[in-house]
N, C-alpha and C positions, 0 to 999 in steps of 0.2 A: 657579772661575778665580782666581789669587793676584791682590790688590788691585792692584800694579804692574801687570798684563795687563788689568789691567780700562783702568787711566791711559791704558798704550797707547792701548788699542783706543778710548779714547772722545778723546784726543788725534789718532789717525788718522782718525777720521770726522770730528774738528774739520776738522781742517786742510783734507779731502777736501771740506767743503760750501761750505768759504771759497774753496778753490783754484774752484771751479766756478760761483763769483755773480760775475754780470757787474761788480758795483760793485768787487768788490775786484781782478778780474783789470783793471780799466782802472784802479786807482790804482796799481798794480804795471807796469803796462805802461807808463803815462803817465810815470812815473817813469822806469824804466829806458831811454824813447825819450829824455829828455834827459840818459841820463850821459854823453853826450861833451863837452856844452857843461860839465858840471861837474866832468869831469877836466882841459879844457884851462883854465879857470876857477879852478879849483885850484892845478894847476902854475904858471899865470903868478903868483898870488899866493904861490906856496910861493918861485920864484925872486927876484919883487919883495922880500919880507921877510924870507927865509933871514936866521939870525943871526949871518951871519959877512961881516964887513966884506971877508974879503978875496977873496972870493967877489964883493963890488960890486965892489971897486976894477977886478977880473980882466975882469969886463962893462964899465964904463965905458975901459977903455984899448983893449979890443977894435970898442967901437963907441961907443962914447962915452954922451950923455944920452939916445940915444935908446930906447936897449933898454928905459931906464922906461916910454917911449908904448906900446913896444911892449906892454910887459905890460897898462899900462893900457886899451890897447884893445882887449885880448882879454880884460880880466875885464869889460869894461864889453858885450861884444858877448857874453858867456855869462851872467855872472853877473848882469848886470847887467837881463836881459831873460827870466830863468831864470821866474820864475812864468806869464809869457804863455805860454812853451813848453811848460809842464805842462798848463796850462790848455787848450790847443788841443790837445795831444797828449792829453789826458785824454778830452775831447768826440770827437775822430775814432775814437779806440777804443772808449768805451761805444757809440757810435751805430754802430762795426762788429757789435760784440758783437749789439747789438739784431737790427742786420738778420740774425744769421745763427740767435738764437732766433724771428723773423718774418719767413719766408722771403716770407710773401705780401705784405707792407709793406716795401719800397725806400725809406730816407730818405737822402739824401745825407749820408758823412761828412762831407766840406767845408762842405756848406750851413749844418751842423750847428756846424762852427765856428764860421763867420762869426759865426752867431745870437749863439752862445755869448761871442765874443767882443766884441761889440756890446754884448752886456747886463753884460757883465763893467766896459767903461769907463763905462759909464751908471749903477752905481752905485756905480762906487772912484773916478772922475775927482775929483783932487786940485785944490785952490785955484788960481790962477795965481801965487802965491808959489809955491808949492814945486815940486822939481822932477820929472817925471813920473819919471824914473828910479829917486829914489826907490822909487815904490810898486809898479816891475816887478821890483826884484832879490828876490835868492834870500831875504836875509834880511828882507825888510820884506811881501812882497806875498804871500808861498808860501801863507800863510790862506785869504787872502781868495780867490785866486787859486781855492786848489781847495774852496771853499764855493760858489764862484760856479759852479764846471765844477760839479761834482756838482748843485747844483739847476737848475741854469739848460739844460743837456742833460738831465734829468729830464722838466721842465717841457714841455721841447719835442717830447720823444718823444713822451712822454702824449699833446700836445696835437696830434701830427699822426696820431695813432693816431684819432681820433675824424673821421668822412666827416664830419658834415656843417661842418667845418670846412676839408674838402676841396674845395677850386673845380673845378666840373667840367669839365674841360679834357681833349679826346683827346688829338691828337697836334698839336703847334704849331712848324710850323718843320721845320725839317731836322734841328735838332740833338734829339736826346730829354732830354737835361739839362734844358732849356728847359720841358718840361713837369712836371718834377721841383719846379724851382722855384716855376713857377707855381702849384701844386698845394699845396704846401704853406708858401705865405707866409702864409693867416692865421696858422697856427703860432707861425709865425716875429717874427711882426708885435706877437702877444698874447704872447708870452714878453720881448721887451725892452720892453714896454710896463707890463709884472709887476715888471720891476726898475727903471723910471723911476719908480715908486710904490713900491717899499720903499728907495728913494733920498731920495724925499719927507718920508716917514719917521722915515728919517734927521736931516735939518734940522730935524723940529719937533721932533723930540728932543733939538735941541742936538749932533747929533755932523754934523760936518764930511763923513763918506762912511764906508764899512764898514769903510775899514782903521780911522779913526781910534777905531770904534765898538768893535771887536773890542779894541785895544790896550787900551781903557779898561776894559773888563768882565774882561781878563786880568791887570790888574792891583789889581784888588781884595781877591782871598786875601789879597796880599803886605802890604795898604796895614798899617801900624804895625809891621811884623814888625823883630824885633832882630837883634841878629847872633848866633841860636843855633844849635843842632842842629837842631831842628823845620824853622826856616828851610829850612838846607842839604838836610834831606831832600823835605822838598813841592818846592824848586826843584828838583832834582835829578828829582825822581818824576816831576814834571809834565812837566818836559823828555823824557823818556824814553818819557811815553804819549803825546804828539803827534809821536815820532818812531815807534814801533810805525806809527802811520797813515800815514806818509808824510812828516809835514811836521815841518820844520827844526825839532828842538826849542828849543832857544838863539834862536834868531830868532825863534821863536812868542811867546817870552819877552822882548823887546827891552826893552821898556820895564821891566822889572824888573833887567836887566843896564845900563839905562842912567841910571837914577836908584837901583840902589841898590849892585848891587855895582863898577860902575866907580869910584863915588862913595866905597868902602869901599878901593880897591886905592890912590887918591888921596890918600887920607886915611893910607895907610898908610906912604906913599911921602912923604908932609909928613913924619910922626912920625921918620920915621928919620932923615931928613934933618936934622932939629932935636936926634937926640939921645934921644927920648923910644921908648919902648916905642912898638909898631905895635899900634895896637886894636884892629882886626877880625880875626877869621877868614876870613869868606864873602865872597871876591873873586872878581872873574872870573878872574884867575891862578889861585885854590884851585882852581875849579871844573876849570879847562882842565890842569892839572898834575897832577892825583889820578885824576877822573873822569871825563875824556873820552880817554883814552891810544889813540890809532889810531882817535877821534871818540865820538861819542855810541857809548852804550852798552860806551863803551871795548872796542872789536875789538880790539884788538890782542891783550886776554885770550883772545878768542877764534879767531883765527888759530895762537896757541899750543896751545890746547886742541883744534884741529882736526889742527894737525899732528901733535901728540904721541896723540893717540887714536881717529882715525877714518879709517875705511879708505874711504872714498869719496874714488876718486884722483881725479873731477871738483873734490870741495870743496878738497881738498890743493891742487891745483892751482889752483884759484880764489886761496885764501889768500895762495900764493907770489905771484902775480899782485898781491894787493892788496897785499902786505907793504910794499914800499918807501911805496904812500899812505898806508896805515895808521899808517905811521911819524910823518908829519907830518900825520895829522889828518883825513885823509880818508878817512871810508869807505864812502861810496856805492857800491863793486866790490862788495862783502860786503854791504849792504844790499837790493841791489836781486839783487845774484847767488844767494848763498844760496837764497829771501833772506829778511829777516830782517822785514821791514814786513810786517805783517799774516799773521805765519807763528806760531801758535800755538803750535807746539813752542818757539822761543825766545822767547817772550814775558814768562818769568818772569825767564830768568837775563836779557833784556835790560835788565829793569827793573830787578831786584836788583841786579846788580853793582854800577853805580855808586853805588847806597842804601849798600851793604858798604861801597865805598868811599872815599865823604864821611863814614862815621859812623868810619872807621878812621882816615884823615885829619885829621879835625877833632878827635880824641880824642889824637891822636901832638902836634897841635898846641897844643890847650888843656894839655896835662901839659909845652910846652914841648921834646918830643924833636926837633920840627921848626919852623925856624922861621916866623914869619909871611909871607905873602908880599907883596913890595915891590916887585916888578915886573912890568909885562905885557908877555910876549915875546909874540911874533907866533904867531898860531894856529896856523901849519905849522910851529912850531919842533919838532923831534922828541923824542919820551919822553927820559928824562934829561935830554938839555940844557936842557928845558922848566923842569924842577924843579930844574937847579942854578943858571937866570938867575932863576925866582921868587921864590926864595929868595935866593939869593945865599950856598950852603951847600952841603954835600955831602949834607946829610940828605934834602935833598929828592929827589935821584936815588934815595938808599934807601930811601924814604918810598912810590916809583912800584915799584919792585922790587918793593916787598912787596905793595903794591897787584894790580899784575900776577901774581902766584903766585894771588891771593888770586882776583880774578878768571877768570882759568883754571881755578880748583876748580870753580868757583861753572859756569861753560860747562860742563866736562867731560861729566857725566852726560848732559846734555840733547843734546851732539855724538854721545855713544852710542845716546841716544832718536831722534835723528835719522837717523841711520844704518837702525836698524832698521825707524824708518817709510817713510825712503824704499827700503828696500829691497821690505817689503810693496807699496807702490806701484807698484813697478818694478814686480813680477810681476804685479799686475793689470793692467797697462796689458798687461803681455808676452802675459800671457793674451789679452787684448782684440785684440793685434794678430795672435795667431796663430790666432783663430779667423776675420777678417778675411781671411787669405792663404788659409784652404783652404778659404772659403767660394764662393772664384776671384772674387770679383766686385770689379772693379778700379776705383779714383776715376775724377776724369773725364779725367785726365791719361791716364788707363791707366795708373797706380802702385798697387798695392796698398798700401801699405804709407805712401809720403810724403803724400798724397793724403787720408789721413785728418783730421781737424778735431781741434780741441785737445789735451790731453796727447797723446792715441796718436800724433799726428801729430809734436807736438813731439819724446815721445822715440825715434818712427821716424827723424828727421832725425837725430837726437843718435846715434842706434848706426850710420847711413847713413856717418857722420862717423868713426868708430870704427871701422868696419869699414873705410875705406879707410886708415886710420892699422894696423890689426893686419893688412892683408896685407900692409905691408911690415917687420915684426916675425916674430919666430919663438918666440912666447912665448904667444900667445893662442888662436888655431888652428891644429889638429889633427887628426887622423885616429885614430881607432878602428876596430879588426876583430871584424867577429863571423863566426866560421867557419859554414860550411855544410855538414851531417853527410850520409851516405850509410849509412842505419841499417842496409841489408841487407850492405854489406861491413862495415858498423863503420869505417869512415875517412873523415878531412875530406876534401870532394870542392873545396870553394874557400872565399872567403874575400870578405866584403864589407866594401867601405871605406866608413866613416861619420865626416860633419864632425863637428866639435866644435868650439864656439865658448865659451871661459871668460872672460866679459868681466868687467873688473878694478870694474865697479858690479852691475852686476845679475845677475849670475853665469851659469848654463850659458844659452845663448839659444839657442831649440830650430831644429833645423837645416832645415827649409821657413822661416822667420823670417828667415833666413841666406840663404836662396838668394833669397827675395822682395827685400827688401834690396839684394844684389848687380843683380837685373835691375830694382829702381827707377834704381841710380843706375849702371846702364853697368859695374859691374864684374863682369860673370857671368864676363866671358874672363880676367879677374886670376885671379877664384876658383876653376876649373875647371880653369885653367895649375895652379896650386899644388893643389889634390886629385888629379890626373891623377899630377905629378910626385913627391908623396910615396908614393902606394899604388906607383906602380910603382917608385920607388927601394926602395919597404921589401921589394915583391917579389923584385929582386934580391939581396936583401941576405939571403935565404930562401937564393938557389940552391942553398947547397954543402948545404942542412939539411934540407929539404923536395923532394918527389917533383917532378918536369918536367910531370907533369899537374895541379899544382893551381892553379886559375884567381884572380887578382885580380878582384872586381867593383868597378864605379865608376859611381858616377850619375851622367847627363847629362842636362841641357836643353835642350830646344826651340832655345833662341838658340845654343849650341854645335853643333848637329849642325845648324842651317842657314847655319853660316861657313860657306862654300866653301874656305876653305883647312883646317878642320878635321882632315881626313886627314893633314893634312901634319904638323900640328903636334905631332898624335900620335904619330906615325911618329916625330919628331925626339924628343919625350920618351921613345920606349921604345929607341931607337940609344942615347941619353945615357946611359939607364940600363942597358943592357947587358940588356934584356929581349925573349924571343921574342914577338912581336905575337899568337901563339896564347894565351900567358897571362893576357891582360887581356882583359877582358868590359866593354862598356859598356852601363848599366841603364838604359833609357827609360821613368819613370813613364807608366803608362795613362792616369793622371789629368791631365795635362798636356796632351790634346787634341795633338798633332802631326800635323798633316793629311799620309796618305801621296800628298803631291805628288809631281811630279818634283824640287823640287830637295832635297827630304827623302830620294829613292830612289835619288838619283845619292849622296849624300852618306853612306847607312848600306851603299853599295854600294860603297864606295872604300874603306868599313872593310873589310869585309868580305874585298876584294882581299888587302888589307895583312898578311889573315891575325887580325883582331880579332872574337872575336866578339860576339855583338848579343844582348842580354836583355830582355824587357817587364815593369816592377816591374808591383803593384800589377794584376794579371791577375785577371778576371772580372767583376766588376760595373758597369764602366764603359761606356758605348754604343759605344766602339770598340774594344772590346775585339777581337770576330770580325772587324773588319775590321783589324785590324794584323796578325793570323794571314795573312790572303789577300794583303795589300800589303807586308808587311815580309817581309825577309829575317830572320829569326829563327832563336837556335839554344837560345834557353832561356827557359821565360817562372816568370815567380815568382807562383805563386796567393794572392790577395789574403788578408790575416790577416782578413779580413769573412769567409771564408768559413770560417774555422778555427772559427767560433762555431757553437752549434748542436750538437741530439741527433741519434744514428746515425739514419739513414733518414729524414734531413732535406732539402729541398729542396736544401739545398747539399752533403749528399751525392749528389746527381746530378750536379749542378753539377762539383762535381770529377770525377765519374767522366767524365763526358765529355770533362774537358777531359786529363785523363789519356788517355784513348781516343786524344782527337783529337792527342796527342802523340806516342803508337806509330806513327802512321799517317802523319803529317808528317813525323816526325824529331828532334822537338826535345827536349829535356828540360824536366820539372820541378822545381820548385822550390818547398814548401809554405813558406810564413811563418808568424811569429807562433804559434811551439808551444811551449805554455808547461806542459804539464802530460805525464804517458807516457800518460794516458786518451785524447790526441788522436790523440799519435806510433800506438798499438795502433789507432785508427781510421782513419787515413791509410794506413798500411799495410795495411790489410784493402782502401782502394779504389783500392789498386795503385802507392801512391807510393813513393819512397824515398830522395829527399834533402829534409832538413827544415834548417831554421832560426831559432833561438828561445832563448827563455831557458832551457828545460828541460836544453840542450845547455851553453850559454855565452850569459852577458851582452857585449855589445862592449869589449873589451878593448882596450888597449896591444899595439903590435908584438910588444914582448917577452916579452908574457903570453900572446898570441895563436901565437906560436910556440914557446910551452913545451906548449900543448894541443895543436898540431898533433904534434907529437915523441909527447907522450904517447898519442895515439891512432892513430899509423902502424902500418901494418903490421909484424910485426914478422921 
């Protein structure tokens, strides 16, 4: 296997063992429960500090001072409470996950907060100088926030997982939560009681609570550091591996941005002012102007590098989506969408880029081509404008140009690596869910298909959604023909119409997947209208070129031939299309159990009337098979490709022969499937059959290809 396929393959079963540990799908999901609070959080602060004055002035004459509150108190109600809501949203999703690996152990997700969130204030609760707000925003609490969700729902699973910490309690009350609780409050009791002692801790050690403990031990690397390259690349690094996990890298880093490089952009901003050359390189303007362009990890490179190279039109779309935040800094859509936290395939270019460059950056600047940066514009100020207010230069817009090329290189590869893995992906999941549908056994919703638990489920929803978006397109679904031979005349006797479904991620989606799909989410009757209306429009479209006897077939469902207006609606597609109702045939899989009721008999009996007639796929090995013979009206049944298997004078050579018998004798015709070799066709024919269907003849073709064969095999 070439060394790259080897990368592949051990990158795809990375990503595969991460995507499936409960710990990282709840830091991923905790995350992404609060992007809303940190896109309106965002926004209010991209409008409060946008860097064009006349952009305030336009706000203040429209509504005057108050539009500031407004903003203010919507970053202060997002951002400002942004770590509780990871925290809580972190703890209700691992303790979901738990219960659904420990079906027999039920811990309340809620309870599970509370706990979580009890022990979180018990050992971050700040001094009464300062103020609590502080230690809940995005930027100062996010650490601690999620150290405390991670061990502290840990702690308490663990500990509610062991009986004899279990109070023995039946049923108490009316309510059954009541006993939930009850039941599992030592748990609860011995986990914040865990963190009122590593609180304790705390204090003899001289540190004030966990944030203040954390800041302190994160700021040690830096302690003596000059204003070099080594600097800028450890900041830079560091920043980058605490956003891979989740958390805000820049804000993990506060106390480095706020004793060394604010202090450097400061310093920089005196010098110039006086006349003197500006000392530093590594400010937090260098950093936010070079290396963060559309945010950590500088996305913006990477929304280029998706557009321009990768054909996953969900990522395309995503990116366009992110574009306008990305612009000014935020990129949460693309972190959490991708996404990009704890996604192994981008784990390299996410770190590298920025490494590239601050070493590109710092080297254009130390040689003098750009100059030093003297101002801090506002962190949503967007690429370029960023770099010509930091500078106060043009260079520093070309300084991000180049950056951004440079970047995009550096993504490229890994957007193609990506592609490929998640395309692998896709098809096991597709495989997993279509062995799912014809295994018949349906969730408990009775969906097959939505009803499933993680990925499969996810991306049954995701094509549920895609499928009702490409019935109303004419670009995704289609129809293919595989003709139906009659080997003793030598001419096509009809013609079977088969979906096709090319979806623009995961490519051909196998068509029982398609139909499952349609009857999870209520669109069987969209997608039956439209396979109905194409097979018979293409049939007329045969008339003037093809014989008046060769038949259209079309598969139908269960839930289509128990409409009561079915008939009609058929009727009105073959008037439209200008086709005789003799020429279309509709194929009722055996496999599909359709009880021959009354309102099943009143309904294949109105076909019938109308002049359509009626076919049984997938004939023989099914338990109803002989009872659709005695109940249906029938005028052709198709013997199952199960029986095409098998040596002459084999159990299923009787099999056919009988059912061949019992078809002289009834009336109907035959139909063999699945003939794929002329050892079968010379078999078949020896046990009296004589219309086959298979690849030996034709693969399912296009209309147009399908009626070049017809032509070439007519009579002549």
């Amino acid at each position: 296997m070439p060394p790259n396929a080897v990368l592949k393959l051990h990158l795809y079963e990375l990503a595969d063992r991460l995507a499936s540990r409960p710990f990282f799908l709840s830091v991923q999901r905790g995350l992404a429960l609060t992007l809303p609070l940190i896109m309106i959080g965002a926004m209010a602060l991209l409008v409060k500090d946008f860097p064009l004055l006349a952009l305030h002035d336009a706000l203040d004459a429209a509504f005057g001072p108050h539009w500031r509150l407004f903003c203010d108190d919507l970053v202060a109600g997002t951002f400002g409470i942004a770590s509780l809501a990871v925290l809580c949203a972190f703890s209700g999703v691992m303790t979901s996950l738990d219960n659904q690996r420990n079906a027999d152990r039920m811990v309340s997700p809620t309870m599970a907060t509370v706990i979580v969130l009890a022990s979180y204030f018990v050992v971050c609760a700040p001094s009464e100088t300062v103020s609590w707000q502080h230690f809940f925003s995005l930027d100062q609490g996010m650490l601690p926030a999620l150290l405390v969700g991670v061990s502290a729902t840990s702690l308490y699973l663990r500990l509610c997982r062991i009986r004899r910490l279990q109070l023995p309690f039946g049923a108490v009350g009316h309510d059954p939560v009541m006993r939930d609780v009850l039941t599992a409050m030592p748990a609860g009791v011995l986990t914040i009681l865990a963190f009122a002692l590593i609180r304790l801790g705390f204090t003899a050690a001289v540190a004030a609570d966990l944030h203040a403990a954390l800041h302190q031990l994160l700021a040690i690397p830096f302690r003596g550091s000059g204003d070099s390259l080594g600097f800028g690349l450890a900041y830079a690094g560091l920043s980058q591996v605490f956003w891979f996990f989740g958390l805000h890298g820049p804000n993990m880093l506060f106390s480095i941005e706020e004793h060394i490089l604010v202090p450097a952009g400061a310093a920089n901003a005196v010098a110039c002012a006086l006349g003197y050359a500006p000392p530093h390189i590594c400010t937090k303007a260098f950093f936010d102007a070079f290396a963060r362009m559309g945010g950590s990890g500088s996305t913006l490179c990477l929304i280029l590098a998706v557009l321009l190279g990768s054909r996953d039109n969900g990522n395309r779309k995503l990116c366009l989506f992110a574009l306008l935040p990305a612009l000014c800094n935020v990129n949460e859509p693309l972190l959490l969408g991708i996404p990009l936290v704890l996604n192994p395939v981008y784990a390299l270019p996410f770190v590298l880029t920025p490494l590239v460059q601050t070493v590109t950056a710092y080297l254009a600047t130390a040689c003098d081509f750009v100059p030093r940066t003297i101002a801090a514009p506002g962190w949503t100020s967007p690429a370029l404008l960023s770099g010509a207010l930091a500078t106060g230069s043009l260079a520093g817009p070309a300084m991000q140009l180049v950056n951004l090329a440079l970047g995009a290189a550096v993504y490229f590869p890994f957007v193609k690596l990506s592609d490929q893995l998640r395309s692998q992906q896709g098809k096991r999941v597709l495989d997993a869910l279509l062995r799912t549908v014809t295994s018949g056994s349906p969730g408990p919703y009775g969906r097959r298909c939505l009803d499933r638990p993680g990925e499969e489920g996810r991306i049954a929803k995701i094509l549920a959604n895609d499928l009702e978006r490409a019935l109303s397109r004419d670009d995704q679904l289609y129809l293919v023909y595989q003709p139906q031979i009659n080997a003793i005349h030598d001419q096509v006797h009809g013609v079977e119409a088969l979906l096709r479904w090319n979806h623009p991620v995961f490519g051909f989606i196998p068509p029982p997947l398609v139909i499952a799909l349609a009857e999870d989410t209520a669109q069987i009757a969209r997608l039956g209208h439209f396979i109905l209306v194409e097979a018979c429009t293409q049939r007329a479209a045969w008339k003037e070129q093809v014989g008046n006897d060769l038949v259209m077939s079309v598969n139908v469902t269960p839930r289509q031939i128990l409409d009561p207006h079915f008939d009609r609606r058929v009727e009105a597609i073959l008037t439209e299309a200008g086709l005789a109702s003799k020429l279309l045939e509709v194929e009722i899989t055996e496999a599909t159990l359709l009880e021959p009721d009354a309102a099943t008999l009143a309904s294949l009996g109105q076909l019938r009337r109308i002049g359509v007639r009626v076919a049984i796929d997938d004939f023989g090995m099914g338990h109803t098979s002989l009872r659709y013979l005695r109940e249906f009206p029938v005028d052709t049944v198709k013997i199952d490709r199960s029986l095409t298997q098998g040596g002459r004078r084999g159990v299923n050579d009787h099999i056919v022969r009988t059912i061949v018998a019992l078809s002289q004798t009834m009336g109907f015709m035959t139909v063999v499937e699945g003939v794929e070799e002329a050892g079968q066709l010379a078999r078949f024919l020896s046990l009296g059959c004589a219309t086959f269907q298979g690849y030996l003849f034709s693969r399912p073709v296009s209309g147009e290809d399908c009626l070049r064969f017809i032509r070439n095999n007519a009579r002549p």
